[in-house]
N, C-alpha and C positions, 0 to 999 in steps of 0.2 A: 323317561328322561329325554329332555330333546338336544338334534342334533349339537345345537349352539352351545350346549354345557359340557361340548368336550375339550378339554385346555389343549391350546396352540404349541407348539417350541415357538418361545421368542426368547430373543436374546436383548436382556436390555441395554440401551445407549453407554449404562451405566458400567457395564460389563459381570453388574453385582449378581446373586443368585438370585433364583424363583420360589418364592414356597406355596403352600395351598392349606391354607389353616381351615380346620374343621371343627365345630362342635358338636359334639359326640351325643347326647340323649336326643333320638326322633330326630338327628341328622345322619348319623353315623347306625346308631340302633334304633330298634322301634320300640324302642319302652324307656325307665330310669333306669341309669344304672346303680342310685342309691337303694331303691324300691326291690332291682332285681335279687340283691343277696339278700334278704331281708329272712329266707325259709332256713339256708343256711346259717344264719347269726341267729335265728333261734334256735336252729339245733344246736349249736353251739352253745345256746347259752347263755349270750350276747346281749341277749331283747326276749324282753315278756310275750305272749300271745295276744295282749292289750296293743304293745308296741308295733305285733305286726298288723294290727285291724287297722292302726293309727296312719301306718308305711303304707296300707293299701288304699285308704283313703285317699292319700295324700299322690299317689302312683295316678289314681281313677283322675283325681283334679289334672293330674300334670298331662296325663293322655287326651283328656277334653280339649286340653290346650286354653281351660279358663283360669289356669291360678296367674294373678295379676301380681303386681308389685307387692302389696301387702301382705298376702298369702303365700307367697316365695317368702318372703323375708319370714313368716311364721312357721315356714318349714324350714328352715334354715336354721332357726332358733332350736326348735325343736327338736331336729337332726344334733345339733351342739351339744344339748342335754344330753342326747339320748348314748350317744358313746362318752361322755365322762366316764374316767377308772375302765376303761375297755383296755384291754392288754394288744399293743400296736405287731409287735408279734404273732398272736393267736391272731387277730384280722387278717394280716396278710396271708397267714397259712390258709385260711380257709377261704379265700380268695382265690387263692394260687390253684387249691383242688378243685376250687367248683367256679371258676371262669369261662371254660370250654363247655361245660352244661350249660349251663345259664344266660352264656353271651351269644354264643357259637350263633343257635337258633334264630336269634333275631335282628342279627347284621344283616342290612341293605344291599343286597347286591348291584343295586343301583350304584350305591356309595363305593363297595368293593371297586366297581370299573374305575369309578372315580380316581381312585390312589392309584390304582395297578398303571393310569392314563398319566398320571402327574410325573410317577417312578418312571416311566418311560420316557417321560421329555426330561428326565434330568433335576424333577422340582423337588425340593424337602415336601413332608407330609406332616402338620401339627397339628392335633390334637389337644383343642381350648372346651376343658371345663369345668363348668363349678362342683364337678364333684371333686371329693377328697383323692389325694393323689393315690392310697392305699386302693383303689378302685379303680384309677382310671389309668394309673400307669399298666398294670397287667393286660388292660384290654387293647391299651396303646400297642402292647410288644405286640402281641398276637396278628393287631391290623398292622406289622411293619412301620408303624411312625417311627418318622426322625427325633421329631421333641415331642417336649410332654407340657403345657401350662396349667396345671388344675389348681385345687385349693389346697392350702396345707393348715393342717390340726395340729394346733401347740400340744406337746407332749413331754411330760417330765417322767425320770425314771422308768421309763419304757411305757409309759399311759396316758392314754390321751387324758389333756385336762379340762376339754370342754371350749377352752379358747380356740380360736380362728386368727393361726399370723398372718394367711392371706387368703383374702377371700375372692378367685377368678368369675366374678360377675360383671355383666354388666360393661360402666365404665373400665373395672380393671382389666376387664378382656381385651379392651383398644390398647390399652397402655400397654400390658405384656404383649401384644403385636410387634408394636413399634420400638421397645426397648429388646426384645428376639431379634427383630429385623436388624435392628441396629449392633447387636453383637454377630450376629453369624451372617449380617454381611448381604440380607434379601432387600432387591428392589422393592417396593409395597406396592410401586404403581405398575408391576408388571406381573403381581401376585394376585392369587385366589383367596377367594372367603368364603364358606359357607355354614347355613344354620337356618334353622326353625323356628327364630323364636325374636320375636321384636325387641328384648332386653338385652339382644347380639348387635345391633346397630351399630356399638363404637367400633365393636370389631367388623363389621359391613362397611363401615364408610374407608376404614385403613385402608383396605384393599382394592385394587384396581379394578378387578374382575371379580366380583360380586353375585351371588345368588342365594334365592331364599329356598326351603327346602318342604314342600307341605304346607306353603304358609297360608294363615284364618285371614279375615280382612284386612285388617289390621296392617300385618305385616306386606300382606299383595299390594293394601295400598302404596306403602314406604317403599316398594321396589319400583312402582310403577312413577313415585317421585324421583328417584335416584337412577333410575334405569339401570335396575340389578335385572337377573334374569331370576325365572321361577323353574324349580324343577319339582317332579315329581315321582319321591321314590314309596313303593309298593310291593317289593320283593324280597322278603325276609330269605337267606340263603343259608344254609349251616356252611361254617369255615373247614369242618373237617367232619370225621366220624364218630358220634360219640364214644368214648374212651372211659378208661377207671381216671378216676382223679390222682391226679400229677403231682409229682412231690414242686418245690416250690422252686429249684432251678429247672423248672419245667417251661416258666412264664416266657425264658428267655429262648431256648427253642421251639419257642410256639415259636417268632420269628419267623424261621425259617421253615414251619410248616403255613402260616399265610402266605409265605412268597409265593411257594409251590402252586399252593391251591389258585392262588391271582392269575399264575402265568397260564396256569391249565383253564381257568375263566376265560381269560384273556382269547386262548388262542380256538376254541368252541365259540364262542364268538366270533369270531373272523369267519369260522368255517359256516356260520348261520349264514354273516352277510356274502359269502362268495356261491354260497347255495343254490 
């Protein structure tokens, strides 16, 4: 990660707040986070072993970083099918137990400085993605975000119905920027963006200070038109110790067990560079 990717304190003209919006698969983690629970929802039950050869294909494409527009939009389809009639309670539990396995391992420690730098200057931390929020808010707690923008699964009677009321891709990604910003009050031209993935662009362009995260040509090219910056993270870090699986008011003091581990990051660090 280079120097130039560590955020400033600035205070803007505007006197409004800073945020550092983030998208979380291969920004945040180094894998899906739809893909990752995929062992657990078949123990559960959840999804056939067809299902999960289907999730790993679909993982293998998103890690190449070649599934294009149409191939997103056919996992996404797919993904909809695939939890119809799934019990929204039974998900979250078993989310909640096996988030800290399965997530822990393959946070960025690159990313980790990231937040631990923004939380220092005083900036919100948010967390934009197109996975379902049953997914992405737990991992949200754990990395200390302030908000959450993901996708949410229409659900009647406690079960998903297969419908999509909103779907954070894409264009919706810019729009939920700038309607957050505009409720909680953040300058955008004095805020951060980051993400992996050239279908992040509305949410690239929202933001003042911009960077692409690992990105293929594609995306290097678009930064190097817009003069975002490039970073490159490489450092899978575990957030904590592996543990027994946590009952599900656990998600929320994970919390305060990423702070800990950030500040303790943080200051091992320091003691590198004064070395």
């Amino acid at each position: 990660m280079s120097e130039a990717a560590h955020p400033k304190q600035v205070v803007p003209p505007s006197g409004r707040k800073v945020a550092a919006f983030f998208d979380l698969d291969k920004t945040i983690i180094a894998t899906s986070s739809s893909a990752a629970f995929s062992r657990p929802f078949y123990a559960g039950g959840l999804i056939s072993r067809g299902d999960v050869l289907r999730s790993a294909y679909a993982h293998f494409v998103f890690l190449l970083g070649s599934a294009d527009a149409d191939q997103t939009e056919r996992m996404r389809a797919h993904l909809s099918t695939l939890v119809t009639g799934w019990d929204v309670a039974k998900v979250r539990k078993i989310v909640a137990e096996t988030v800290h396995e399965l997530i822990d391992p393959v946070v960025y420690a690159e990313a980790v400085e990231l937040i631990a730098e923004h939380h220092e200057l005083g900036h919100d931390v948010v967390v934009v993605s197109a996975s379902g929020a049953e997914l992405v808010e737990p991992i949200a707690a754990i990395l200390g975000a302030d908000h959450v923008v993901s996708s949410r699964m229409a659900v009647a009677d406690g079960r998903f119905t297969g419908g999509i009321d909103y779907y954070a891709y894409g264009e919706n990604k810019g729009i939920a920027v700038r309607e957050l910003a505009a409720s909680e009050g953040y300058d955008l031209a004095a805020s951060y963006a980051y993400s992996d993935s050239v279908t992040d662009a509305p949410m690239l362009h929202a933001a003042g200070h911009s960077y692409v995260v690992n990105p293929d040509r594609a995306l290097r090219r678009m930064a190097a038109e817009n003069g975002w910056g490039v970073l490159t993270f490489t450092r899978p870090i575990a957030l904590r110790p592996k543990v027994k699986p946590a009952p599900v008011i656990a998600v929320v003091g994970g919390v305060a067990v990423a702070v800990a581990v950030i500040l303790i990051w943080r200051a091992a660090r320091r003691r590198r560079r004064l070395g």
